[in-house]
C-alpha positions as CSV (number, residue, x, y, z in Angstrom):
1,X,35.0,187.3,52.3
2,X,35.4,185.9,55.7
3,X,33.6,187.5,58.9
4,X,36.1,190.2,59.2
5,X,36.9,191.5,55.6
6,X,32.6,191.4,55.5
7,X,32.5,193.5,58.5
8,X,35.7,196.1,57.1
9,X,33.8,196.1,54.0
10,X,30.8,196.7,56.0
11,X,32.0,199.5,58.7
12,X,33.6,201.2,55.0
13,X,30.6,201.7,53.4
14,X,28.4,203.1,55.9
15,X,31.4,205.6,56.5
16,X,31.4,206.5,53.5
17,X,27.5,207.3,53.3
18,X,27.7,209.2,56.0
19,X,30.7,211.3,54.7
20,X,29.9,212.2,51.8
21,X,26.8,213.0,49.3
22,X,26.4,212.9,45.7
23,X,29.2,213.0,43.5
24,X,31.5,213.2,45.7
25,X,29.8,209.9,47.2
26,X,30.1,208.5,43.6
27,X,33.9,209.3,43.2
28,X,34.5,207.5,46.7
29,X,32.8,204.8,45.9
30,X,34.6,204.2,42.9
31,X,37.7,204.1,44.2
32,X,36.5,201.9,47.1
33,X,35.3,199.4,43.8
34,X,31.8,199.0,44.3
35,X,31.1,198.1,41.1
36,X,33.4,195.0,41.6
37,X,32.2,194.3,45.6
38,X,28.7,193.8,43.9
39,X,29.7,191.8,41.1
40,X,31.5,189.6,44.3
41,X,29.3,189.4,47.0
42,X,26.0,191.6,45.7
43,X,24.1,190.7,48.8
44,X,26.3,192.2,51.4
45,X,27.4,195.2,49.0
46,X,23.8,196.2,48.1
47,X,21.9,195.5,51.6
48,X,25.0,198.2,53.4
49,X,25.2,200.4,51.2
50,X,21.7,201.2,50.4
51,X,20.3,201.5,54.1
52,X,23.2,203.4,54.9
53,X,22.5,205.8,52.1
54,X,18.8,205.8,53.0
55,X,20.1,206.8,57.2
56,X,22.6,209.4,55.8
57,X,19.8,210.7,53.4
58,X,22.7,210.8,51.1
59,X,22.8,209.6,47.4
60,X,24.8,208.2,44.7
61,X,24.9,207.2,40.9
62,X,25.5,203.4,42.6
63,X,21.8,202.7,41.6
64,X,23.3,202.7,37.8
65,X,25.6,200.1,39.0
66,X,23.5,197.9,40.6
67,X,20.9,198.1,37.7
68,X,23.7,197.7,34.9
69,X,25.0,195.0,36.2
70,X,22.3,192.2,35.1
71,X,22.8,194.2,31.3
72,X,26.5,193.6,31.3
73,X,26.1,189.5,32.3
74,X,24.0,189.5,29.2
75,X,26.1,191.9,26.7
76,X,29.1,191.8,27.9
77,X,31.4,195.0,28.7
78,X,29.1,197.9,29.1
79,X,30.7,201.4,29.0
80,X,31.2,203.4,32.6
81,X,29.3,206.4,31.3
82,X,26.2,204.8,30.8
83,X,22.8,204.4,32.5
84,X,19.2,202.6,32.5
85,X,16.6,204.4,31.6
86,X,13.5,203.4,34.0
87,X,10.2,203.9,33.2
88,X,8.0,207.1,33.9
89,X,5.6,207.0,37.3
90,X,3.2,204.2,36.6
91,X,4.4,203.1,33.6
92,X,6.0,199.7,32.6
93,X,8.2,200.4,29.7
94,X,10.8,203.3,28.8
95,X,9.2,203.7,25.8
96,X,8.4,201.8,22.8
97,X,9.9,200.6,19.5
98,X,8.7,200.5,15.9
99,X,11.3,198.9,13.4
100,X,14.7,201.2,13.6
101,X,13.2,203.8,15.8
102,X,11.4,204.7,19.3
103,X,10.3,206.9,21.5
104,X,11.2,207.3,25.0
105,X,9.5,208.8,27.7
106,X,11.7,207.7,30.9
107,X,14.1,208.7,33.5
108,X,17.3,208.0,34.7
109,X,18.0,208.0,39.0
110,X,21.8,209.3,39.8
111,X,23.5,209.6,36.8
112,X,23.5,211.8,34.0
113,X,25.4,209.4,31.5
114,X,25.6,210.1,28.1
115,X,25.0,206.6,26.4
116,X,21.6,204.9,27.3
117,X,20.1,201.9,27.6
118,X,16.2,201.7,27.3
119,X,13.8,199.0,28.1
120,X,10.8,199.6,25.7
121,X,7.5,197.8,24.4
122,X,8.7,196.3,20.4
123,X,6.4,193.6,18.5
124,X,4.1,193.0,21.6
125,X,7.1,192.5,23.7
126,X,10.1,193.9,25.9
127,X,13.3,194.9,24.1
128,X,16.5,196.6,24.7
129,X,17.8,199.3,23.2
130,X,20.3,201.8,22.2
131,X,19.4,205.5,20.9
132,X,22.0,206.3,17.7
133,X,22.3,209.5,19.1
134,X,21.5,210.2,22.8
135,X,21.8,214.3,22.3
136,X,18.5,213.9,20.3
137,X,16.7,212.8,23.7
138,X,15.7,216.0,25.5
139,X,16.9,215.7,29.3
140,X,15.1,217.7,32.0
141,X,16.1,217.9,35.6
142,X,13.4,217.3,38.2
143,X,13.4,218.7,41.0
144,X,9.9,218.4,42.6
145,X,10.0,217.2,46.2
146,X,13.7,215.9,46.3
147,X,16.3,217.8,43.7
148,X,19.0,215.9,46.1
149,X,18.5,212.5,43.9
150,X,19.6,214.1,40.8
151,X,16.5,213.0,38.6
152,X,16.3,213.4,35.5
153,X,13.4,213.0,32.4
154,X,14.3,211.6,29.6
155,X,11.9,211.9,25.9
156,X,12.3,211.6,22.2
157,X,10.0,210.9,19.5
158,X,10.8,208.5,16.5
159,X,14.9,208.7,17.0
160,X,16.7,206.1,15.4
161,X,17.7,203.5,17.5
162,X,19.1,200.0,17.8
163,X,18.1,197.1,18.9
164,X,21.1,195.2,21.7
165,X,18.3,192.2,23.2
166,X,15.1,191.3,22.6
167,X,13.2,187.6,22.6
168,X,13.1,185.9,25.9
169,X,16.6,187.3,27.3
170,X,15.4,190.6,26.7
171,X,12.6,189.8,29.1
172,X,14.6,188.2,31.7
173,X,17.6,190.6,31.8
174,X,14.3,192.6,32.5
175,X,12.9,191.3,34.9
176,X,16.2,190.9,36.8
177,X,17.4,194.8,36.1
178,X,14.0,195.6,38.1
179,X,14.4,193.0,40.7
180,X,17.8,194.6,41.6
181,X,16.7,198.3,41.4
182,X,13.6,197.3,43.7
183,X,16.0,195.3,46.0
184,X,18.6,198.4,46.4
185,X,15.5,201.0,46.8
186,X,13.6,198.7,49.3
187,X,16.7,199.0,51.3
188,X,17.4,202.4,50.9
189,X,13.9,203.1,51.8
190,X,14.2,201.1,55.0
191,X,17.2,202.7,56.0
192,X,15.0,206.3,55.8
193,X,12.4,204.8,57.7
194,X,14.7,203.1,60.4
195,X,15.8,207.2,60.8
196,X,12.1,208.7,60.9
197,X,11.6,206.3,63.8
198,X,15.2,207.1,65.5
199,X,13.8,210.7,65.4
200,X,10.6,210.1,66.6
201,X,12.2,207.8,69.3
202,X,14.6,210.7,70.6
203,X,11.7,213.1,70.5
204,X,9.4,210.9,72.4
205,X,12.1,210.5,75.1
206,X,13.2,214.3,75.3
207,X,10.0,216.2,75.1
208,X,7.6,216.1,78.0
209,X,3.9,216.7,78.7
210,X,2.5,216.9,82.9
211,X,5.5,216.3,83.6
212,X,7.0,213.2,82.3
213,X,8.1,212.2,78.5
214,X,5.5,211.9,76.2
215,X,6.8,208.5,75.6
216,X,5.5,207.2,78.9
217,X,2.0,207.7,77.2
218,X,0.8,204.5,75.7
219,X,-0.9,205.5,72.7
220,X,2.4,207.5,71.6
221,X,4.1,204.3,72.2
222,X,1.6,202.8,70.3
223,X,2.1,204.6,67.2
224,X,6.3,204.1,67.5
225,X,5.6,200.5,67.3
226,X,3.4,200.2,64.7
227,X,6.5,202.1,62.2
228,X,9.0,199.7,63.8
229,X,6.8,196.6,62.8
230,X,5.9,197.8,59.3
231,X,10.1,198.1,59.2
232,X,11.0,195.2,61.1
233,X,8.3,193.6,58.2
234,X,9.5,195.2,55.6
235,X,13.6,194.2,56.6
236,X,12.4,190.5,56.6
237,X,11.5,190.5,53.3
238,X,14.2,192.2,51.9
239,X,16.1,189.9,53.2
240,X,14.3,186.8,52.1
241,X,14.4,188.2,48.6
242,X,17.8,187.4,48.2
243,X,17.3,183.5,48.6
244,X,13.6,182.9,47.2
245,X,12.9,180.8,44.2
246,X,10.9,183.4,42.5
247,X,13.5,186.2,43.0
248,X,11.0,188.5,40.6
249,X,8.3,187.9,43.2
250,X,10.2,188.3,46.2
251,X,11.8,191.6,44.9
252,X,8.2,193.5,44.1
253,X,7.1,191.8,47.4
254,X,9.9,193.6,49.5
255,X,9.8,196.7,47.6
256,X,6.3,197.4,48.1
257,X,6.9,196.5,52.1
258,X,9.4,199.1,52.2
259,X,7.2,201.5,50.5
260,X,4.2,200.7,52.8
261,X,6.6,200.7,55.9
262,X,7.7,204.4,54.2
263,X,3.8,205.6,54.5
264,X,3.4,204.1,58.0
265,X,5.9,205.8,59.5
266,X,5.1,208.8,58.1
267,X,2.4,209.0,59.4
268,X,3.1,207.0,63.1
269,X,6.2,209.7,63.3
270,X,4.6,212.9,62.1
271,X,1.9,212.6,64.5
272,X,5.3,211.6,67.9
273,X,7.0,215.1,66.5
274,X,3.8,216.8,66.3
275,X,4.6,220.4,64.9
276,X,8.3,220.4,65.1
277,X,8.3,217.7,62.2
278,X,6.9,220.2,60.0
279,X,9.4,222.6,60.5
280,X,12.7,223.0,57.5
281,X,14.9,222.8,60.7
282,X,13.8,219.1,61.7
283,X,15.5,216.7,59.5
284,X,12.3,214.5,59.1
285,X,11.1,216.3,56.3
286,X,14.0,214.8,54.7
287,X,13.4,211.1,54.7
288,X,9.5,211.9,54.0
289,X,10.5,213.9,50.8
290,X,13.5,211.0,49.9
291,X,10.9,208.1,50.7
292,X,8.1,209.4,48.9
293,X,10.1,209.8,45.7
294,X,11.8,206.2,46.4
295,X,8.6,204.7,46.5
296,X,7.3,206.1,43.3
297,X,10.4,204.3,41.0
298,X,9.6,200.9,39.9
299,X,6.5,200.3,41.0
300,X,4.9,202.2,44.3
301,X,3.4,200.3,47.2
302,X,0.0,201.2,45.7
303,X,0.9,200.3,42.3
304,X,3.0,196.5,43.8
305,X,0.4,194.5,45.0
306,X,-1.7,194.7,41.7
307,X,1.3,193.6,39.8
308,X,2.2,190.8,42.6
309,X,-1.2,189.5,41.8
310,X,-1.1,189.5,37.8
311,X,2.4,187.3,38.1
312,X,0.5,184.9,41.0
313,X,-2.4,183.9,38.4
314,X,-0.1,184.3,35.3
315,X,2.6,181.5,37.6
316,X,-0.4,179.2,38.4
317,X,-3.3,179.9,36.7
318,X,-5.7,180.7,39.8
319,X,-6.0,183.3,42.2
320,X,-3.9,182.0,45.6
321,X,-5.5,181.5,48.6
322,X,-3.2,182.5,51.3
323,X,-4.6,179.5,54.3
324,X,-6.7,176.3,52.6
325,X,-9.9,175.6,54.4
């Protein structure tokens, strides 16, 4: 695309983010052709869309595309009505294999697809694979702190299944369906956080204390700027991500930034609003409640650096040392 087809495409999608909200979100989405914008120019598709969605506090099943799209490179066409099963809160796998069946214990972001695709533990290693018949996993809604993402569990015990990938491509299409999901979240979390501070920002300016706005006070400025540097960090390295040579690296790298830029603002911004960002009425309970959840799938901020860590010594073979002395 030149400049001005990126910048249509651009001005489009954060329209439509604004405009609409879940499946109506999807539909227009769809016929906008995201699915084929990211398969074109992934960069620009996923960075807009995603921090739009995470300002809006709106939501879409465009996760599935993003994370299906790595899976159809390596099996080819991949039916519309499907969707990735992710692992549970802390764990690595969807589940695990044992010959011709497994169990699954995951859940699926956005869509509630009929056919599945599950990344589990098989033979000491990562496989991909299809239940035989996906009305013999039990599905469960969650609501818990944000019903708006349209959450849902996923378990079966011993179902028969079978097997699409497994070896070393099974690994890799892997590690690339995570990079992309942490990529798309990072940004959608970043886009929340950019609105926490927006809110903070307006509230410092309008509300007033002796007689002047309480962002004249320099240890409420204070706390404003550390959120917009734990952002402005976090941004960077989403950015970055997209051109490093250890793409797998750079994606848990800028998803656990945006999760850590999530928590400090949360906490910078709560204490700006003061009471009123307790209230239902305030919007900022919104981007905590979408952040906090965001940050939990595919690895948390806490959870990231420990991982970042076991691939550094498992890439070299020692323990980095960020400046030689």
């Amino acid at each position: 695309m030149d400049d001005g087809e990126d910048a249509l495409t651009a001005s489009t999608l954060r329209r439509l983010a604004r405009e609409f909200d879940g499946p109506e979100l999807s539909k227009a989405l769809a016929e906008f052709g995201f699915t084929d914008l990211i398969a074109a120019h992934p960069r620009s598709a996923v960075s807009v869309l995603f921090e739009a969605m995470g300002r809006a506090g709106t939501m879409s099943t465009a996760l599935q595309d993003v994370l299906l799209r790595p899976l159809a490179e390596a099996l080819g066409d991949i039916d519309a009505d499907c969707a990735v099963v992710l692992p549970a809160m802390g764990a690595e796998y969807g589940g695990e294999a044992v010959g011709d069946t497994m169990t699954v214990h995951g859940v699926i972001v956005g869509r509630p697809a009929a056919a599945l695709l599950v990344p589990v533990f098989a033979s000491g290693a990562i496989s991909w694979i299809r239940p035989v018949d996906p009305a013999q996993l039990s599905r469960r809604l969650v609501a818990g702190l944000d019903p708006a993402l349209a959450m849902s569990e996923v378990a079966a015990d011993e179902v028969a299944a079978v097997t699409l990938l497994e070896g070393p491509v099974a690994q890799s299409v892997w590690d690339a369906v995570r990079t992309a999901g942490r990529l798309a979240l990072g940004y959608q979390i970043a886009g929340a956080v950019g609105e926490m501070i927006d809110l903070a920002v307006g509230h410092a300016r309008d509300r007033e204390q002796f007689g002047s706005p309480i962002g004249a006070f320099q240890a409420v400025r204070n706390r404003l700027v550390d959120a917009h540097v734990a952002k402005a960090g976090a941004a960077a390295a989403l950015e970055q991500a997209w051109q490093a040579d250890d793409q797998y690296l750079a994606g848990m790298l800028a998803k656990s930034l945006a999760g850590r830029a999530a928590r400090i603002a949360a906490t910078q911004c709560q204490q700006v609003l003061g009471g009123i960002g307790f209230t239902a009425d305030h919007p900022f309970h919104r981007y905590l409640f979408r952040t906090t959840v965001l940050d939990s799938v595919l690895g948390s901020a806490a959870e990231l650096p420990v991982q970042i860590g076991r691939h550094l010594v498992s890439e070299t073979g020692a323990i980095p040392r960020l400046v030689e002395l």
